[in-house]
N, CA, C and O of each residue as an XYZ file, in Angstrom:
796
protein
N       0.818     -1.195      0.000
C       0.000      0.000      0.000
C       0.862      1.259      0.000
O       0.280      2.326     -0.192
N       1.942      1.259      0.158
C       2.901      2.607      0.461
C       3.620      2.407     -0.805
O       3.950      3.402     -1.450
N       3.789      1.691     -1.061
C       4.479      1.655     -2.771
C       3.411      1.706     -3.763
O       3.851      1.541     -4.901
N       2.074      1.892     -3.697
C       1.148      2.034     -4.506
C       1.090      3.349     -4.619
O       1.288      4.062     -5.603
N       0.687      3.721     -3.087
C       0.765      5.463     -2.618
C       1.746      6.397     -3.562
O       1.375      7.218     -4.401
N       2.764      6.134     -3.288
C       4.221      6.755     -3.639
C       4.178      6.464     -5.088
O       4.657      7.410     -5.713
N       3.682      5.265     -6.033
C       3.542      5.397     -7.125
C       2.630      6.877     -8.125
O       2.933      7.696     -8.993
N       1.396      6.494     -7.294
C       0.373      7.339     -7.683
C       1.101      8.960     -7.198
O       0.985      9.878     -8.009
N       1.773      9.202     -5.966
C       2.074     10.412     -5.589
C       2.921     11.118     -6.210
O       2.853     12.341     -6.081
N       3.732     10.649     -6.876
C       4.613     10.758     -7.554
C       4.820     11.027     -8.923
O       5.634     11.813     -9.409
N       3.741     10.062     -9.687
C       2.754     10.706    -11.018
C       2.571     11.891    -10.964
O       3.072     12.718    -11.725
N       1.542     12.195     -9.703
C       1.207     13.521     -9.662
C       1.453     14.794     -9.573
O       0.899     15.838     -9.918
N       2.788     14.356     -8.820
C       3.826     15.802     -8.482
C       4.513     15.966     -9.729
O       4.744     17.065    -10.234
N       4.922     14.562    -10.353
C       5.637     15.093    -11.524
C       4.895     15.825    -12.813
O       5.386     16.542    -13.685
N       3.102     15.237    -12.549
C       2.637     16.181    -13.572
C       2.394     17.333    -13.417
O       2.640     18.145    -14.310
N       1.648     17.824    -11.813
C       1.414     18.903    -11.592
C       3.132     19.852    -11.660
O       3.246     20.998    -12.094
N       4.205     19.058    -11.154
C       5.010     20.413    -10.608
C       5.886     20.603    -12.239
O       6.206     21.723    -12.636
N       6.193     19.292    -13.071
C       6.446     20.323    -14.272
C       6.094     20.835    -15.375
O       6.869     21.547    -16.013
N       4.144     20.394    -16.024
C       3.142     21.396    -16.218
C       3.255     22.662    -15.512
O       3.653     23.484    -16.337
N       3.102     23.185    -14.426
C       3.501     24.033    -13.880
C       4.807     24.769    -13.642
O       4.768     25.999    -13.686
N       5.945     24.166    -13.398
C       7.375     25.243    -13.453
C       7.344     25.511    -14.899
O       7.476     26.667    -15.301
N       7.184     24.550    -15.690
C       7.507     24.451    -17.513
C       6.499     25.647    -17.994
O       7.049     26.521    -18.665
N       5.516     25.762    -17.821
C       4.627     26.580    -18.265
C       4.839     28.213    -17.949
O       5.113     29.170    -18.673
N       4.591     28.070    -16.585
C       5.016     29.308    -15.717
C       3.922     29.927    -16.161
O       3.184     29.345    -16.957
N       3.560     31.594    -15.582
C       3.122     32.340    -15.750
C       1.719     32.057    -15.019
O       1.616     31.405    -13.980
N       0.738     32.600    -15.665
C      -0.960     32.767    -14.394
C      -0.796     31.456    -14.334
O      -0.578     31.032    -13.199
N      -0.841     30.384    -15.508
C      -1.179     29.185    -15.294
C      -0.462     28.004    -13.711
O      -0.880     27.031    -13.083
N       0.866     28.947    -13.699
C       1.668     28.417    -12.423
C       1.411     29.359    -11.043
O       1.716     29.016     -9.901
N       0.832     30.516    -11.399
C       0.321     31.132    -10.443
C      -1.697     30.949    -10.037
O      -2.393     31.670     -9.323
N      -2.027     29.883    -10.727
C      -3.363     29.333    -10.452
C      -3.483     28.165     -9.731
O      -4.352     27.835     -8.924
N      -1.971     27.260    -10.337
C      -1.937     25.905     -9.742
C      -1.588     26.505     -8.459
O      -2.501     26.682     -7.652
N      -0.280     26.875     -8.125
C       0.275     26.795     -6.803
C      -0.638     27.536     -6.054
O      -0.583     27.109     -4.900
N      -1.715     28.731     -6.180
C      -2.948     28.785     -5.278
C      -3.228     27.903     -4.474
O      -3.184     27.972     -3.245
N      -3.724     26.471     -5.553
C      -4.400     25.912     -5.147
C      -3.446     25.003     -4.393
O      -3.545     25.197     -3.181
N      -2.495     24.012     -4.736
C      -1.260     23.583     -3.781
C      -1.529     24.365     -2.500
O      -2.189     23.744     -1.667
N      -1.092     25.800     -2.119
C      -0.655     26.526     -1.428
C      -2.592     26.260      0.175
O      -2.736     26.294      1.397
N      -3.349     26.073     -0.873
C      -4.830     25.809     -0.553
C      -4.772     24.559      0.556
O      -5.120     24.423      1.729
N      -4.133     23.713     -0.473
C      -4.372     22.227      0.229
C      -3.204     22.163      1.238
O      -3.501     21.505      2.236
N      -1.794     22.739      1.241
C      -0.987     22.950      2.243
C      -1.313     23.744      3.370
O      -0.535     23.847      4.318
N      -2.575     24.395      3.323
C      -2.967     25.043      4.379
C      -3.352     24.259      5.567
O      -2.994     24.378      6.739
N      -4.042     23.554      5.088
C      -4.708     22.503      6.560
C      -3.600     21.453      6.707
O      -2.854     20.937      5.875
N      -3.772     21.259      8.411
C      -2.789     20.296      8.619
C      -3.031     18.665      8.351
O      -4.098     18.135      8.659
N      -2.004     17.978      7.788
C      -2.364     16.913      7.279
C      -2.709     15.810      7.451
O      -2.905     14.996      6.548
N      -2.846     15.593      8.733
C      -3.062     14.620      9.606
C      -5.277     14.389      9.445
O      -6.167     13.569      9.215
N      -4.972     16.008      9.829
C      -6.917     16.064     10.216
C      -7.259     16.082      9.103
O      -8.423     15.681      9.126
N      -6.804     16.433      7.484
C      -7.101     16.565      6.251
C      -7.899     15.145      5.748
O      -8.976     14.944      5.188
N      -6.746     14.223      6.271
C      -6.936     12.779      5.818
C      -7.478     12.085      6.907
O      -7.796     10.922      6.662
N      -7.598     12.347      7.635
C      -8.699     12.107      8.720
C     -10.777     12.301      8.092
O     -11.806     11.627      8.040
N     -10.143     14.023      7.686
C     -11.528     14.350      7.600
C     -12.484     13.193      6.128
O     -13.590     12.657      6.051
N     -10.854     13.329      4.913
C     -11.237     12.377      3.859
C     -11.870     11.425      3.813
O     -12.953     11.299      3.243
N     -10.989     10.236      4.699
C     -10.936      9.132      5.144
C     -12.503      8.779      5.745
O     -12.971      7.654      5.571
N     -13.197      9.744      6.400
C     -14.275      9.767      7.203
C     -15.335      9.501      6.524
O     -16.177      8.671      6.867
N     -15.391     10.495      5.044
C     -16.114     10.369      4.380
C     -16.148      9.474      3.096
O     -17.121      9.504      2.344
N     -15.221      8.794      2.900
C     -15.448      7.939      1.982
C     -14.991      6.413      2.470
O     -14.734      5.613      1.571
N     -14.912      6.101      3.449
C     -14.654      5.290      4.415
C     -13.250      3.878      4.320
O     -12.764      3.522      3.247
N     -12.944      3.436      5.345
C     -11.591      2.772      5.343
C     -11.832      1.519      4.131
O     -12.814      0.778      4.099
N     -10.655      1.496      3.145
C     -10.466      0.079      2.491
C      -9.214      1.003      1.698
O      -9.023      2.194      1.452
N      -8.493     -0.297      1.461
C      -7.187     -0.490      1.113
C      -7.052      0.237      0.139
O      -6.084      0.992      0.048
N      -8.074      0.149     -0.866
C      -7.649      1.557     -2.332
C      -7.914      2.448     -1.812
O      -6.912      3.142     -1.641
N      -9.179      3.064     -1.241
C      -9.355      4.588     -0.572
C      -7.990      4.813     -0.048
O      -7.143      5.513     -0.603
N      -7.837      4.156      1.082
C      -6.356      5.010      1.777
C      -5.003      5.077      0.940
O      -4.075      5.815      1.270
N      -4.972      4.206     -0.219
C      -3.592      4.142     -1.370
C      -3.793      5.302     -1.938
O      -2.858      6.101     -1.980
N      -5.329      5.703     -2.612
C      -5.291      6.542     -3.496
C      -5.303      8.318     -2.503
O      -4.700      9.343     -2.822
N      -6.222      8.083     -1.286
C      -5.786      9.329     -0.581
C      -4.501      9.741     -0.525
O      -4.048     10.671     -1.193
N      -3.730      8.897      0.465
C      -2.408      9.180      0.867
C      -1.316      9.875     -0.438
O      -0.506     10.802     -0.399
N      -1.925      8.550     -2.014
C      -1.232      9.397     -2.838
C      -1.032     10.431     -3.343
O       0.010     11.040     -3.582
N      -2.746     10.787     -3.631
C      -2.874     11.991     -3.915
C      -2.712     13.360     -2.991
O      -2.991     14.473     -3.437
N      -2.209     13.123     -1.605
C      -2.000     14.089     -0.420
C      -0.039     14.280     -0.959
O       0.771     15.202     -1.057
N      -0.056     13.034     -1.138
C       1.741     13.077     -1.152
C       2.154     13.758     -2.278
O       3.004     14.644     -2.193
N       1.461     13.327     -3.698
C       1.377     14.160     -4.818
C       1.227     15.841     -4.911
O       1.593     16.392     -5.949
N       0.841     16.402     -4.127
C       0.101     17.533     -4.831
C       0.954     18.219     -3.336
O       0.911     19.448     -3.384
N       1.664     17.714     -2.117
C       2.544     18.285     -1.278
C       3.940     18.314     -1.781
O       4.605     19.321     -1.538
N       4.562     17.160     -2.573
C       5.559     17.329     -3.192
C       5.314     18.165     -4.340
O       5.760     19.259     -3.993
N       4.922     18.259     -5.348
C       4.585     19.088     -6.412
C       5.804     20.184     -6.503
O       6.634     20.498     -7.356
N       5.461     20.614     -5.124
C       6.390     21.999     -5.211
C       7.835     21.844     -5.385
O       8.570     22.682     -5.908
N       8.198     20.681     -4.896
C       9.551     20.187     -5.030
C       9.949     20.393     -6.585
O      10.763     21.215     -7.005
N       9.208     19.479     -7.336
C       9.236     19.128     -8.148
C       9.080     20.247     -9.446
O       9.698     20.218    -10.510
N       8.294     21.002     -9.107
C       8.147     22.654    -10.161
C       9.419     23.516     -9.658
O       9.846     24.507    -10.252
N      10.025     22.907     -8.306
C      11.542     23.706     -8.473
C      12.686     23.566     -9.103
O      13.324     24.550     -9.476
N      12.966     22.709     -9.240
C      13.699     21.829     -9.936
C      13.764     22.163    -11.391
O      14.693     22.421    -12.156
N      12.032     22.043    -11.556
C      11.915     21.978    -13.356
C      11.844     23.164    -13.539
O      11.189     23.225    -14.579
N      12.162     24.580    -13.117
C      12.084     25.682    -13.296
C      13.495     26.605    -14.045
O      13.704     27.385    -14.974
N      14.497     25.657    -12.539
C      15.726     25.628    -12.832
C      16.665     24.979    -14.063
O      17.822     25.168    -14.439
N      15.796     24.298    -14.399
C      16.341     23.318    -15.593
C      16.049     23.420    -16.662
O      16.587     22.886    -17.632
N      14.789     24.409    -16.624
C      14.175     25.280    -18.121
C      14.742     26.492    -18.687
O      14.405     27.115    -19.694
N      15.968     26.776    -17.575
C      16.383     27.860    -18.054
C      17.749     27.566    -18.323
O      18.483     28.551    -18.245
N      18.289     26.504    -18.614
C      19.443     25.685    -19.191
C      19.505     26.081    -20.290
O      18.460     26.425    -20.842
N      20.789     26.169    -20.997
C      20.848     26.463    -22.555
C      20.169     25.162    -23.382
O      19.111     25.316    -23.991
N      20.725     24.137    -23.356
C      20.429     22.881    -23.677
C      18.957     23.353    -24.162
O      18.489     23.461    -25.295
N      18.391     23.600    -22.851
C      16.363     23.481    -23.131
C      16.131     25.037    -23.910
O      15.009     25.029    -24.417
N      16.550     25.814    -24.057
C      17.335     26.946    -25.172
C      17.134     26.399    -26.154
O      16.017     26.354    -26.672
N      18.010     25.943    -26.558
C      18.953     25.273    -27.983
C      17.702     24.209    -28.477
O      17.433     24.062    -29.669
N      17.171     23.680    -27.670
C      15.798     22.578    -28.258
C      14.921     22.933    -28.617
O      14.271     22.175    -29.337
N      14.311     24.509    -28.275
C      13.640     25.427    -28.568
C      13.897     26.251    -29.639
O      12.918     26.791    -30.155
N      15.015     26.478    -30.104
C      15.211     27.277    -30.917
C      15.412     26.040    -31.959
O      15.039     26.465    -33.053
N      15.849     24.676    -32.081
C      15.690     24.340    -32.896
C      13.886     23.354    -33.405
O      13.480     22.568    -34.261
N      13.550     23.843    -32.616
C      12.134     23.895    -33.264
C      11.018     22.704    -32.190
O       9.890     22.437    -32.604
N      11.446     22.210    -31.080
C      10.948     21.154    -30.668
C       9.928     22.062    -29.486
O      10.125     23.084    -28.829
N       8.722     21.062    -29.621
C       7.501     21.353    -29.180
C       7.671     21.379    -27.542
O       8.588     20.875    -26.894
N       6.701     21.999    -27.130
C       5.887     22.058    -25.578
C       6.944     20.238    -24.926
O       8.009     19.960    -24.373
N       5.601     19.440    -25.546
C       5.966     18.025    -24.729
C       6.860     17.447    -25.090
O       7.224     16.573    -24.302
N       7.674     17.580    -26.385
C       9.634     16.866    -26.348
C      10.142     17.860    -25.300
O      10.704     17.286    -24.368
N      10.104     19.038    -25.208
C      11.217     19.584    -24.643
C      11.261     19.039    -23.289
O      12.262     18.637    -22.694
N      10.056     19.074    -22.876
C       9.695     18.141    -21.001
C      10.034     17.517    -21.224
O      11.233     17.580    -20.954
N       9.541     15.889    -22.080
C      10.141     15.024    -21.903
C      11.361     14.559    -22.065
O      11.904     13.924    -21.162
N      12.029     14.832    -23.351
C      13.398     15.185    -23.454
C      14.396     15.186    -23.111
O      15.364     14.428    -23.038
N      13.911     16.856    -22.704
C      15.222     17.557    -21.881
C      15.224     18.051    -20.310
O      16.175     18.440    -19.632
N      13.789     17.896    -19.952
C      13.547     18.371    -18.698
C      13.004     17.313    -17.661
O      13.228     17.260    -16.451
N      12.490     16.761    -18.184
C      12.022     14.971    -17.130
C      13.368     14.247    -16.582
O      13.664     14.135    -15.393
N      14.053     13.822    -17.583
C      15.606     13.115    -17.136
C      16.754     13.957    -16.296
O      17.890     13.555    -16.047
N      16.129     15.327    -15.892
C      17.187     16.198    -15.254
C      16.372     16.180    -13.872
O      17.027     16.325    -12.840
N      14.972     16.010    -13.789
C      13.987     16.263    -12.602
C      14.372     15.115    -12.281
O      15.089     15.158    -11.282
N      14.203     14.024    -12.715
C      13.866     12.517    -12.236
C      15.012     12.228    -10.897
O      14.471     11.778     -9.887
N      16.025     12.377    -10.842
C      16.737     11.946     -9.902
C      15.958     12.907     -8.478
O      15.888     12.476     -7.327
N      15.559     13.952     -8.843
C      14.839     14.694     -7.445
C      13.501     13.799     -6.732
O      13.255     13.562     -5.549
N      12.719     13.395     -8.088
C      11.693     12.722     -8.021
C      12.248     11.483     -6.842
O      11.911     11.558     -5.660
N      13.156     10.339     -7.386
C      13.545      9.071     -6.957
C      13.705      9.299     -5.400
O      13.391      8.532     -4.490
N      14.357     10.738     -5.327
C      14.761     11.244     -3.607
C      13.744     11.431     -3.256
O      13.445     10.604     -2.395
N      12.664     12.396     -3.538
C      11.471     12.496     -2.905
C      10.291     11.383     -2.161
O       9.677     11.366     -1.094
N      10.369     10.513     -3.351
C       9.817      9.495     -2.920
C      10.265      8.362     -2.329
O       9.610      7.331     -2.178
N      11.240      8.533     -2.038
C      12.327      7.209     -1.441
C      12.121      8.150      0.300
O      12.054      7.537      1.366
N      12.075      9.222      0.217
C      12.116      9.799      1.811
C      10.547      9.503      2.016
O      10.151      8.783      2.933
N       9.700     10.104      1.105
C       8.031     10.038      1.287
C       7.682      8.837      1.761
O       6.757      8.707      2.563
N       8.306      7.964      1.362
C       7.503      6.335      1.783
C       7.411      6.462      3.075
O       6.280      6.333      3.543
N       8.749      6.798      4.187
C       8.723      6.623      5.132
C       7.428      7.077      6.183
O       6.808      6.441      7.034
N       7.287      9.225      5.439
C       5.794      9.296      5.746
C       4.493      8.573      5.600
O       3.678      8.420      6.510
N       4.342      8.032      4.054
C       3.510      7.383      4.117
C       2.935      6.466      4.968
O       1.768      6.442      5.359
N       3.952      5.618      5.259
C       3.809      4.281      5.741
C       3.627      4.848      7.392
O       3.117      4.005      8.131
N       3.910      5.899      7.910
C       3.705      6.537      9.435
C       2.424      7.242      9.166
O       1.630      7.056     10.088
N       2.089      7.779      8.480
C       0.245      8.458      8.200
C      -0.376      7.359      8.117
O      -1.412      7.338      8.782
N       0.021      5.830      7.179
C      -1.028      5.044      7.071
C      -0.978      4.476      8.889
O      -1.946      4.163      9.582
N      -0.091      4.488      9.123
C      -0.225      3.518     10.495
C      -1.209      4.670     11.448
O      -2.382      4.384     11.688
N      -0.852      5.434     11.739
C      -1.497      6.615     12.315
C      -3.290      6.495     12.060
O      -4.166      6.242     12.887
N      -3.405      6.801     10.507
C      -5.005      6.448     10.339
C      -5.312      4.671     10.945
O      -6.216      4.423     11.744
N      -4.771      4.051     10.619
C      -5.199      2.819     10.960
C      -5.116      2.646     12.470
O      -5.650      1.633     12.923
N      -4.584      3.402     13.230
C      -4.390      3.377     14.794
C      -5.916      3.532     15.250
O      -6.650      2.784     15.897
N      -6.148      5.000     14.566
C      -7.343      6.255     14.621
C      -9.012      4.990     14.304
O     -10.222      4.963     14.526
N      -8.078      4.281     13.761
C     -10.226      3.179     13.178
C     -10.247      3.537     11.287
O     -11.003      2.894     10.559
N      -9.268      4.675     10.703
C      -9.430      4.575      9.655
C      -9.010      4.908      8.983
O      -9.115      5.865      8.216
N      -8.090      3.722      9.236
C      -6.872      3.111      7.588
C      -7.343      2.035      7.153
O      -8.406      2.163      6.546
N      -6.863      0.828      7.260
C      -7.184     -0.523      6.373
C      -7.993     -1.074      7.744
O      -7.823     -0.894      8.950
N      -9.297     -2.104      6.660
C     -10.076     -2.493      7.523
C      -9.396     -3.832      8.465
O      -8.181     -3.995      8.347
N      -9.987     -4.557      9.172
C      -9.122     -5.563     10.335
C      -8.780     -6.734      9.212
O      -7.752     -7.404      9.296
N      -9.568     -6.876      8.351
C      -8.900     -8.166      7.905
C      -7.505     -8.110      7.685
O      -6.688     -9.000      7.921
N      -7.253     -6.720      7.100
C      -5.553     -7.108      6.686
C      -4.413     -6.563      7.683
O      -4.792     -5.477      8.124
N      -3.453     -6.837      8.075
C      -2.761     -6.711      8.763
C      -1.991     -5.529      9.123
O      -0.843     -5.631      8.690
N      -2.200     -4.441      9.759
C      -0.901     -2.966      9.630
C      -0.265     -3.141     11.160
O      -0.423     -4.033     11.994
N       0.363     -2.158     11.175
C       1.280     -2.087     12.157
C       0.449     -1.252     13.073
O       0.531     -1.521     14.272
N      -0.447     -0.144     12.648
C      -1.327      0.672     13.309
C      -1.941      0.039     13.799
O      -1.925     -0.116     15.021
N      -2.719     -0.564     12.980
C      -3.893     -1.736     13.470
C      -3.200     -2.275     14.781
O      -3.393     -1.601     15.793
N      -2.369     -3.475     14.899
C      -1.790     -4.133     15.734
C      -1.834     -3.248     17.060
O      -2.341     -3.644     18.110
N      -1.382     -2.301     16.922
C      -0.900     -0.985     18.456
C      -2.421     -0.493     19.011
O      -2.456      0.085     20.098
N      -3.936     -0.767     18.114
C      -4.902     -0.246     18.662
C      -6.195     -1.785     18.873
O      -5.747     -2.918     19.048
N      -7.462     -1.566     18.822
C      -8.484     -2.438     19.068
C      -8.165     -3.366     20.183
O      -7.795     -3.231     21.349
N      -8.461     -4.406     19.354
C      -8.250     -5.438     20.787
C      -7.052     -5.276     21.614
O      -7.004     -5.182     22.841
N      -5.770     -5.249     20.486
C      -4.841     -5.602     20.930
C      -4.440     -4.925     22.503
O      -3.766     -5.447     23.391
N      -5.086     -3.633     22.488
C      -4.959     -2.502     23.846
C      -5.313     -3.282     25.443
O      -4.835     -3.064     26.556
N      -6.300     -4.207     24.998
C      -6.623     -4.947     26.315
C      -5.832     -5.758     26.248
O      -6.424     -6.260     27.203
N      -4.806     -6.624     26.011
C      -4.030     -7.136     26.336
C      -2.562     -6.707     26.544
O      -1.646     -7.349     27.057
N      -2.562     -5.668     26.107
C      -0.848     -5.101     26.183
C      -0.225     -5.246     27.746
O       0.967     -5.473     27.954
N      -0.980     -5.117     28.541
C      -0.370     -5.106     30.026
C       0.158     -6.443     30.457
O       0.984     -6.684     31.337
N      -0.447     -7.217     29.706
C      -0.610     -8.598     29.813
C       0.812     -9.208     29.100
O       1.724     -9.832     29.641
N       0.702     -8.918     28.113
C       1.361     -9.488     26.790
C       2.243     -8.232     25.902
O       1.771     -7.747     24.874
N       3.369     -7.872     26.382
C       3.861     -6.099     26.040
C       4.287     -6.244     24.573
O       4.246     -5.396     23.681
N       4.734     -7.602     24.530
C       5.199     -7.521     23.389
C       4.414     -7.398     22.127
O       4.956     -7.604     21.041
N       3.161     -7.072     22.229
C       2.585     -6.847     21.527
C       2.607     -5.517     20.598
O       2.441     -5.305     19.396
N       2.934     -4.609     21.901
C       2.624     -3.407     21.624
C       4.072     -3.164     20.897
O       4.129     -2.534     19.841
N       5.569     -3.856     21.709
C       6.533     -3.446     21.084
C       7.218     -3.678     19.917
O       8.183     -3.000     19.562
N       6.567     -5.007     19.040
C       7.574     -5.542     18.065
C       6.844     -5.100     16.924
O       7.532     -5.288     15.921
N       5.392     -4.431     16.572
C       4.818     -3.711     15.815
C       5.946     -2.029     15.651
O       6.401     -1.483     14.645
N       6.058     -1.632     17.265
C       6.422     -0.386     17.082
C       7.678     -0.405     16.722
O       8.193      0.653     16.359
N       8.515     -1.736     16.750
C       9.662     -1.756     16.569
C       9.937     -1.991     15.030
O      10.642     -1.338     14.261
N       9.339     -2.870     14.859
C       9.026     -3.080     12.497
C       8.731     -1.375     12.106
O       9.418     -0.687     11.352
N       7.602     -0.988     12.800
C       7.614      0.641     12.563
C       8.558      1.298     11.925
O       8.779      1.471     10.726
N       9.281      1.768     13.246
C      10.088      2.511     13.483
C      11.493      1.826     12.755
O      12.256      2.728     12.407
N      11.971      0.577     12.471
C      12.522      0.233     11.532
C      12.430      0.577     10.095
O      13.348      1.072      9.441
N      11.460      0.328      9.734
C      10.461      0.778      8.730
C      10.785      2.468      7.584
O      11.055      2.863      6.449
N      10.475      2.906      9.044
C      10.541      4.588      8.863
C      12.110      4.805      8.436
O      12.482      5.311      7.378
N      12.842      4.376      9.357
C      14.251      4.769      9.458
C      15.027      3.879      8.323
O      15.700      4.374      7.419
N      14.874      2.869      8.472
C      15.535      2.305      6.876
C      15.144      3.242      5.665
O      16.064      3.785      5.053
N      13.677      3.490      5.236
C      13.468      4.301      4.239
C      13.778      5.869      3.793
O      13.726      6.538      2.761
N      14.193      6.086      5.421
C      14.424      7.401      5.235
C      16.472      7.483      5.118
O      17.066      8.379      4.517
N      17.074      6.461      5.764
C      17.969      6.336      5.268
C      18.779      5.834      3.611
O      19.910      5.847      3.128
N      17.750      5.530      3.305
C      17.781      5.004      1.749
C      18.218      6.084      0.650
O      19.091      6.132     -0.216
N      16.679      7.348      1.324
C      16.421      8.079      0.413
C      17.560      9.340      0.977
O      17.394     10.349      0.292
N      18.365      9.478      1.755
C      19.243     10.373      2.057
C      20.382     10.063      1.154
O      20.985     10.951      0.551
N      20.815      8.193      1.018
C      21.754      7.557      0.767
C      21.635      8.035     -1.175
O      22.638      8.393     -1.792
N      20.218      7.926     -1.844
C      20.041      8.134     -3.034
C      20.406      9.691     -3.373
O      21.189      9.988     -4.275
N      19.815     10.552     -2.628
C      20.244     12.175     -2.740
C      21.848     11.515     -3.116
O      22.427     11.303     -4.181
N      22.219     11.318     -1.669
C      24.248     11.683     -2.001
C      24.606     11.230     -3.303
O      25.594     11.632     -3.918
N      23.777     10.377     -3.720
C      24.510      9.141     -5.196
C      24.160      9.931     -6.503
O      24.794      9.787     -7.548
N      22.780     11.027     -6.309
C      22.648     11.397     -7.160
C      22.439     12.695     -7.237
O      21.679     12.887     -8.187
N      22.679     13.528     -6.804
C      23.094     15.191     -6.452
C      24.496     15.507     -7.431
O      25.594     15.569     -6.878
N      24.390     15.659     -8.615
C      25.423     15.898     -9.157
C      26.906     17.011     -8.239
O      28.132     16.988     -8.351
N      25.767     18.007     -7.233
C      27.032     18.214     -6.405
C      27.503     17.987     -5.464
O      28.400     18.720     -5.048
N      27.093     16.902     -4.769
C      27.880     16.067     -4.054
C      29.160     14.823     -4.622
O      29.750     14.049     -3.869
N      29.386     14.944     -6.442
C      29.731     13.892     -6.778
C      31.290     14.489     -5.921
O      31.544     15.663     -5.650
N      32.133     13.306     -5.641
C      33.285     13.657     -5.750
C      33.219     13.936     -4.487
O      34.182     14.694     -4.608
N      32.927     14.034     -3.205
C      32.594     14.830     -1.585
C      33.032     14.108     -1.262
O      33.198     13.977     -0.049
């Protein structure tokens, strides 16, 4: 479910943020409004409030989470491609005659993409801590399938005093979890930050 998330989230940032840096002008000053809209509320109660209304199962919370992760990274992602539109290279492709969607894809997707791979290699880690969080709350994934949230809440609460390890080897996969992924995606930045090569 967090690699579904991060799939879909990731689509999205890359369409919204370089439609938007690439374009520029009202059209990038209409989107990021609205970005700037949905970054307003905090994100926890956002997907709370979602979640409420269209109720817990395994695609709802893939496709929420993605589309929350999508359209929060975005901005990353229209920075990047902003900076990279004003390259001679993406110049020179323009002047020799190549359209709107070669020049993105081209010349400006394969220069974003390594930002993308970082983004979402750190994002999982959120993901996978929002999904546990809703599923703690009553609504992330329903009981049949197994989360780590799940495990730390319902029944399991009346027995924890009893039986601790209940409570700890969930929080411990967790928190493994989190920290492997977020070490991954630090480890991918260094490998692919053209200016760190050579450090």
């Amino acid at each position: 479910m967090g690699f579904g998330a991060i799939a879909i989230g990731s689509v999205l940032a890359t369409l919204i943020g370089m439609v938007s840096g690439y374009l520029g002008g009202r059209f990038d000053l209409l989107v990021q409004r609205g970005v700037d809209a949905w970054m307003a509320f905090p994100p926890l109660l956002l997907l709370l409030s979602i979640m409420s209304l269209l109720g817990p199962s395994v695609w709802n919370i893939t496709i929420v989470l993605g589309v929350a992760f999508g359209i929060q990274n975005s901005r990353v992602v229209r920075g990047v491609a902003m900076l990279v539109k004003e390259h001679t290279f993406v110049e020179s492709a323009r002047a020799l005659g190549a359209g709107h969607v070669r020049t993105t894809l081209t010349h400006i997707l394969p220069n974003v993409m390594p930002t993308i791979i970082v983004v979402a290699t750190t994002g999982l880690s959120t993901v996978i801590l929002t999904e546990a969080s809703l599923s703690f709350l009553g609504l992330g994934v329903p009981p049949p399938y197994p989360t780590w949230g799940g495990m730390l809440s319902l029944a399991g609460l009346d027995h924890m005093y009893r039986a601790p390890w209940l409570a700890i080897w969930p929080a411990v996969a967790l928190s493994l979890a989190v920290f492997g992924f977020n070490m991954l995606g630090d480890a991918l930045r260094d490998l692919l930050d053209p200016r760190l090569k050579g450090g």
